[in-house]
C-alpha positions in Angstrom: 26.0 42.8 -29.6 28.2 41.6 -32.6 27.6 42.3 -36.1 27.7 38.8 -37.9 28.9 38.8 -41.5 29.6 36.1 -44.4 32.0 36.1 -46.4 33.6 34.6 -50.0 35.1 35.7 -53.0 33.0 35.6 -56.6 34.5 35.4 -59.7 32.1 35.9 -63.0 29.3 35.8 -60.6 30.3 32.3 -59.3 31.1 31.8 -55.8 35.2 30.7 -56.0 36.1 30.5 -52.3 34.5 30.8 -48.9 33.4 30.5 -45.5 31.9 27.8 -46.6 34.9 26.5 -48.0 37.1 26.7 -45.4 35.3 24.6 -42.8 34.9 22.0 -45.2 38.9 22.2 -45.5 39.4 23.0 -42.0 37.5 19.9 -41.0 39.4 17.5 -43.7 42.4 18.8 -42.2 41.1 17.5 -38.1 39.6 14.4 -39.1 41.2 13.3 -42.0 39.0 10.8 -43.7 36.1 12.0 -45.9 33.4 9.4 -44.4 34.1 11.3 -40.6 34.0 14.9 -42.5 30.9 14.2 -44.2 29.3 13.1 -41.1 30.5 16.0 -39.2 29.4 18.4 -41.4 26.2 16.7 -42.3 26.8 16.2 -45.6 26.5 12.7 -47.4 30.0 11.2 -49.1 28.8 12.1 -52.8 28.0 15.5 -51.3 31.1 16.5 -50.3 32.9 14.7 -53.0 31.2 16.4 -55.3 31.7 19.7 -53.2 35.6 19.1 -53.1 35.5 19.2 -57.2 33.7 21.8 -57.5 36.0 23.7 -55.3 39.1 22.4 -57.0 37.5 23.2 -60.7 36.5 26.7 -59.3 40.4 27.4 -57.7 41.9 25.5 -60.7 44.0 23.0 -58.3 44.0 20.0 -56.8 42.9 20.7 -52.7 43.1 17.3 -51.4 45.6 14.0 -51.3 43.9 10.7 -50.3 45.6 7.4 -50.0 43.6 4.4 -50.0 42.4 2.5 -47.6 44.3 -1.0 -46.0 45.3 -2.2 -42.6 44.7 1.4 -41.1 42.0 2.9 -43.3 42.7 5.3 -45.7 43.2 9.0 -45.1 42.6 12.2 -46.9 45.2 15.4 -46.7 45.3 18.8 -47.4 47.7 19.3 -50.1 50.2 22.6 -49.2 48.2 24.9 -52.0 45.2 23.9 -49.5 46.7 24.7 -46.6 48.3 27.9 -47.5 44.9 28.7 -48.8 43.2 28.3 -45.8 45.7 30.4 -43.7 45.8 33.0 -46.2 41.7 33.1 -46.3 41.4 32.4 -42.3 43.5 35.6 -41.9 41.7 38.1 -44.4 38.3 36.8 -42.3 39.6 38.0 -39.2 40.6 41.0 -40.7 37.3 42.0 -42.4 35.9 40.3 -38.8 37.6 42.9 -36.8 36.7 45.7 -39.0 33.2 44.9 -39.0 33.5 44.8 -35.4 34.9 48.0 -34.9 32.4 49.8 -37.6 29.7 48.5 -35.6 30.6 50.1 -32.0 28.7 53.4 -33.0 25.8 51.4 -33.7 26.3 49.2 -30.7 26.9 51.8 -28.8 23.4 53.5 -29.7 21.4 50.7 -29.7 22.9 49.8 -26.1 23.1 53.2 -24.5 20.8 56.0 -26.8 18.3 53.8 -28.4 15.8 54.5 -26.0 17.1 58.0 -25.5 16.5 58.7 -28.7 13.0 57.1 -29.3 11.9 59.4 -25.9 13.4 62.2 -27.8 12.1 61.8 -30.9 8.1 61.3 -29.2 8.2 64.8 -27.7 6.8 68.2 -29.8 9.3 69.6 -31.9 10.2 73.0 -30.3 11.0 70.5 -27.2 13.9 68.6 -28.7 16.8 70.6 -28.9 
């Protein structure tokens, strides 16, 4: 068993930053162009437009760089703030992953090993469990 956990930061009860978040960044940052995000994330165009601003009004900086389209198509970049953002926040979630984790293992443990143990236990008469 693994404990699963979700994660993002609030400011004045507004969600700034995120899970979320990052795999829409992560995913500009593989593919490139908005239209392939979008469909890989299941998200219309507008959507995650709209998405990117509201990230970028919520952070207070610009996330993205896009060049226009021509002979090649256009293309859409992380700008460095982005990217440092995303390695910054990708290694406080593996930290809070891990310690989740390793809180867990007592629970894990008893569920796996005691759970039943326990439930036995706990049917019998009183002056029987010791």
């Amino acid at each position: 068993m693994e404990p699963q956990i979700k994660v993002w930061v609030e400011e004045g009860g507004r969600t700034v930053f995120g899970d979320q978040e990052v795999r829409v960044l992560e995913a500009i940052a593989a593919r490139g162009t908005l239209a392939d995000v979008a469909a890989s994330l299941g998200m219309s165009y507008r959507g995650l437009w709209g998405k990117l601003k509201e990230m970028e009004a919520n952070l207070g900086t610009k996330l993205v760089q896009s060049t226009v389209g021509g002979s090649g198509g256009g293309r859409t970049e992380l700008t460095e703030v982005a990217q440092r953002l995303v390695a910054l926040y990708s290694s406080f979630r593996g930290a809070v992953g891990a310690f989740a984790q390793q809180e867990f293992e007592p629970c894990s443990a008893f569920l796996d090993d005691g759970c039943e143990t326990w439930r036995q236990e706990s049917t019998k008469s009183p002056e029987a469990v010791v």
